[in-house]
Each structure stands twice: as structure tokens, then as C-alpha cells.
C-alpha positions in Angstrom: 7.5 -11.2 -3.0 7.8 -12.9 0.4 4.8 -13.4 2.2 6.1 -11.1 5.0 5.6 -8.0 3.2 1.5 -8.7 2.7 -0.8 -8.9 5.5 -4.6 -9.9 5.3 -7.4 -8.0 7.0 -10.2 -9.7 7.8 -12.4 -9.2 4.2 -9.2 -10.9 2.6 -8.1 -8.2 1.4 -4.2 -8.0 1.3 -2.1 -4.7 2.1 1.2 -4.5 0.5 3.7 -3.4 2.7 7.2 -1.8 2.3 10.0 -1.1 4.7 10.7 2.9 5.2 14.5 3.8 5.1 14.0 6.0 8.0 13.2 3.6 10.9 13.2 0.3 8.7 9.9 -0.9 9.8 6.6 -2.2 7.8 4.3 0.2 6.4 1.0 0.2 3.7 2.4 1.1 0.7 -0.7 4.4 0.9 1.6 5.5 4.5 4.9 5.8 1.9 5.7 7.9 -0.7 8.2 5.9 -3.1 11.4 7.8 -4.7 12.8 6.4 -7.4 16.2 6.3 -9.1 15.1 5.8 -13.3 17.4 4.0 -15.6 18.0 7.3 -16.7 19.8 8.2 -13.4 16.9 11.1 -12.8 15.0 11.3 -9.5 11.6 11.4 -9.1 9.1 11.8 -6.6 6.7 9.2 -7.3 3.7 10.0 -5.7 1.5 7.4 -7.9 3.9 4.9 -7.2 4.1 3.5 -10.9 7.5 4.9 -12.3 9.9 2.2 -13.5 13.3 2.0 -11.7 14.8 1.0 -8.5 12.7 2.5 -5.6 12.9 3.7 -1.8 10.2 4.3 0.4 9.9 7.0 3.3 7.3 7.6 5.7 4.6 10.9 4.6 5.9 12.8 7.2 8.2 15.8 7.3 10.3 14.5 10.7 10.9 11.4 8.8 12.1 13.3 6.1 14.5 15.8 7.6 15.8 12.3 9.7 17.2 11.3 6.1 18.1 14.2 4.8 20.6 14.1 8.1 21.5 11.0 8.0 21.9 11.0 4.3 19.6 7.7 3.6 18.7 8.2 -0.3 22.3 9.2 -0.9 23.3 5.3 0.6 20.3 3.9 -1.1 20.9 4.8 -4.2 24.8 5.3 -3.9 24.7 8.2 -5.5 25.1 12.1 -4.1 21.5 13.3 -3.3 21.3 17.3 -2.8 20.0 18.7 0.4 17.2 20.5 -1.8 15.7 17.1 -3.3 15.0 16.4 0.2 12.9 20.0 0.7 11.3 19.2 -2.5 9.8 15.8 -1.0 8.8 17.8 2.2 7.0 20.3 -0.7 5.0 17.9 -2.6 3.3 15.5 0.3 2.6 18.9 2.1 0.7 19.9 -1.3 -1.1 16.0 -1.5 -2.2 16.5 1.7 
């Protein structure tokens, strides 16, 4: 992990940080929710953010969401065809967590 992607408040306490596909800039991993492809080639939400497999990150907001449903950004991440209603289904569950 490069040292760019942790940052250190002032208690020493490091925040892991991830880039979001939907404006490629450094977030807290708790700003994120994680989707990830399994080795098993099923989606899932990962909401925990402890599911095994190759991972993406978008912001917890429902603009940021609809911005990759548009411009297709799970569908180039994991190069593989992403229906429309996987995206609604992420707008669903971090409107239910809140």
C-alpha cells in the first residue's frame, strides 16, 4: 500500500483512503461503499467492506451514483456488463444504512 493512500490525524491515528470511480479523488474508506466483483463473477454490495474479490469504491451519495450508472464506470471497472438496476440497488441499500 503506498503511503499516499494513508493519512495521519493528529492522535496518530491513520485513515485509509481509497480513490472513488466517480470523480477519482481520495476519500476515508467510512465516505465509500466498496462493490465488489467475487471470484465467482457475482456482485455484491459490500457495505462491511470485508468480501474477498476485486473491489471499486463510490462515494455514499446518490448523485455520485446515478454519475456511474451514466457513464457506465462499474461496467469499465470490472469489464464486464453491469445492469442499470444494480446501480438502483446501490442507491437502495446506502439510503437504508443511512
Amino acid at each position: 500500500m503506498s503511503m499516499m493512500n494513508i493519512m495521519t490525524t493528529r492522535a496518530n491515528k491513520k485513515i485509509i483512503l481509497r480513490r472513488a470511480l466517480d470523480d477519482y479523488n481520495l476519500y476515508s474508506k467510512k465516505d465509500l461503499v466498496r462493490i465488489v466483483l467475487t471470484k465467482d463473477g457475482e456482485l455484491v454490495i459490500d457495505l462491511e467492506q470485508k468480501v474477498n474479490g476485486r473491489g471499486a469504491y463510490l462515494r455514499k451519495n446518490t448523485d455520485a451514483i446515478l454519475l456511474a450508472k451514466k457513464r457506465k464506470l462499474l461496467n469499465k471497472a470490472f469489464k464486464k456488463d453491469i445492469p442499470d438496476e444494480f446501480y438502483d440497488e446501490i442507491i437502495k441499500k446506502i439510503l437504508e444504512r443511512g
